[in-house]
C-alpha positions as CSV (number, residue, x, y, z in Angstrom):
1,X,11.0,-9.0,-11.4
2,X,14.7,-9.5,-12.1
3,X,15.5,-12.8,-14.3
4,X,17.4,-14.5,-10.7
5,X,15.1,-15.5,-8.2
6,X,14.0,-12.5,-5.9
7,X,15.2,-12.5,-2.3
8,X,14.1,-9.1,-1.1
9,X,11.1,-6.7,-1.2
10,X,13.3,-4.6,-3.3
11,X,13.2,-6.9,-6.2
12,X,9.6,-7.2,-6.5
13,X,8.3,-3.6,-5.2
14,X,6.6,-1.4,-7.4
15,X,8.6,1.2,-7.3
16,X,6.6,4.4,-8.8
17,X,3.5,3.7,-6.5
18,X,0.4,5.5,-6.5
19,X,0.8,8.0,-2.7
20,X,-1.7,10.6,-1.8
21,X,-1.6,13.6,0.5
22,X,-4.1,14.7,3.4
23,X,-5.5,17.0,1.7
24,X,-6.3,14.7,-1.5
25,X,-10.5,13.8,-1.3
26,X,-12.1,10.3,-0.5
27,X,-13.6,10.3,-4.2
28,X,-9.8,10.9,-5.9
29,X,-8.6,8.2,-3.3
30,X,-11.0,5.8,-4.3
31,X,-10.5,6.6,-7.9
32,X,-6.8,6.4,-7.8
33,X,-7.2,3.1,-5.9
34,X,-9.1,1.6,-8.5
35,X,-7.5,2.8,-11.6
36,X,-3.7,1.5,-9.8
37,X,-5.8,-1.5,-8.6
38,X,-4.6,-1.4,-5.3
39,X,-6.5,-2.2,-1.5
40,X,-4.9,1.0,-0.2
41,X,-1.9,3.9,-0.7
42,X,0.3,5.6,1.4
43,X,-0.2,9.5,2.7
44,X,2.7,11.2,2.3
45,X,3.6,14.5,3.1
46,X,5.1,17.9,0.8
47,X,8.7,15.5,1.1
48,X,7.3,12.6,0.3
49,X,7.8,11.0,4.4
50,X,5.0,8.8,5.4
51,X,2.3,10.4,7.5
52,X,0.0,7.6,7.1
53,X,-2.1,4.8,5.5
54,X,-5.6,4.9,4.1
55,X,-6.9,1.1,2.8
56,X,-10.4,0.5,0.8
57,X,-11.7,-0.6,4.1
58,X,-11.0,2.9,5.8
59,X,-13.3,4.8,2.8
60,X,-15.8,2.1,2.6
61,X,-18.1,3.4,5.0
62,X,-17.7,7.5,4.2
63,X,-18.4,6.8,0.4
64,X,-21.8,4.4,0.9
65,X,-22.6,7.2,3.3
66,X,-21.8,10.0,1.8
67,X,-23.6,8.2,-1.4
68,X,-26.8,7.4,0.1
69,X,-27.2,11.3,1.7
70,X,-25.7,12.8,-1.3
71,X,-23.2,14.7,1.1
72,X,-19.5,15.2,0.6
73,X,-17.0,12.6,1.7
74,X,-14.2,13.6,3.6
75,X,-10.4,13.8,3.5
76,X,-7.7,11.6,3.3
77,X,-6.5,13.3,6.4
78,X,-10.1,12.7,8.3
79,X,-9.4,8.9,7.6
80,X,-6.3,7.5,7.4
81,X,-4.0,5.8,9.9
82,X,-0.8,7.5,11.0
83,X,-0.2,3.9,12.7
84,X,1.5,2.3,10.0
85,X,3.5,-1.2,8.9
86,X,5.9,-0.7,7.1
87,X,8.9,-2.6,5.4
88,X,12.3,-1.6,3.5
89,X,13.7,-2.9,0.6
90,X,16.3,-5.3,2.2
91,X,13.7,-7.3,4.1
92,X,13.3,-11.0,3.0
93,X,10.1,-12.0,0.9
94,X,9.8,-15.0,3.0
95,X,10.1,-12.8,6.0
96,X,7.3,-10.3,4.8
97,X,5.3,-13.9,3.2
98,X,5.0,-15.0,7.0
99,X,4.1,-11.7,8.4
100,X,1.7,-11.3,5.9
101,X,-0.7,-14.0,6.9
102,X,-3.7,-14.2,8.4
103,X,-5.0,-10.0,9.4
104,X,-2.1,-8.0,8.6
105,X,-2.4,-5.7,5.9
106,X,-2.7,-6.7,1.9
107,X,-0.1,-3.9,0.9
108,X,2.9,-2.2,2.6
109,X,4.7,1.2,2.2
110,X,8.6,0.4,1.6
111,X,10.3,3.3,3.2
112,X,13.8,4.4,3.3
113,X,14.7,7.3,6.0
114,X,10.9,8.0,6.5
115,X,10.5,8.2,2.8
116,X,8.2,6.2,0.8
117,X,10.7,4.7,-1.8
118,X,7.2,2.1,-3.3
119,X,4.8,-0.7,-2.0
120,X,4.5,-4.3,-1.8
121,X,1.3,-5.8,-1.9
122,X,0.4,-9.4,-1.1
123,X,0.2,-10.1,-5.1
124,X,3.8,-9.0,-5.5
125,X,4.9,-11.6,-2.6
126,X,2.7,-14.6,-4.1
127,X,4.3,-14.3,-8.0
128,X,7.8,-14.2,-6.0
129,X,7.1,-17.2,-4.1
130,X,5.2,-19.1,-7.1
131,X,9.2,-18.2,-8.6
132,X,11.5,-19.5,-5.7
133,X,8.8,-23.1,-5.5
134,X,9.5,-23.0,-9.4
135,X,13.5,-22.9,-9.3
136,X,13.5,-25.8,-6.4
């Protein structure tokens, strides 16, 4: 985070943020997801434009499944949401705080043009606010 207090998604995104393709497998997915300790990553095409969204919840039940019949899980692409929320980096953090409560999603793609430019996850938006209540 920049040393002035951030206004917009753009100063607290993570910028270089884990992405996978539709043809990336449900056991990568869930590995990536846990080594970059994230609830979910954007699918993203050969340019890099968001096709889609696949969240812990979405793999949940293929990997218990696919564990407990030994089978193979499935892809990305078999999974995922092409219905997706998504923010750019010029939106307010207060703006994307109060649309982030109750159900909505615990990370967002930021996208410029279609392209996913990093995310913004509900952790990001918390340390942001915790600054702005600080510098009142």
């Amino acid at each position: 985070m920049s040393r002035s207090s951030p206004a917009v998604v753009g100063d607290i995104m993570i910028g270089d943020c884990y992405r996978v393709t539709a043809d990336t497998s449900i056991s990568a997915l869930a590995d990536g997801l846990a080594r970059h300790r994230l609830p979910g990553a954007p699918v993203v095409d050969a340019q890099d434009r968001l096709i889609g969204f696949i969240s812990e919840q979405d793999v949940l039940g293929q990997l218990l499944d696919s564990a407990y019949h030994c089978g193979q899980p499935s892809l990305v692409g078999e999974l995922m949401r092409d219905m997706v929320l998504t923010v750019t980096h010029d939106k307010s953090i207060v703006d994307l705080a109060e649309s982030m409560r109750g159900e909505r999603p615990k990370v967002y793609p930021v996208v410029d043009d279609g392209h996913v430019i990093g995310l913004v996850t509900r952790r990001e938006v918390l340390a942001a606010l915790l600054v702005m209540r600080n510098r009142c």
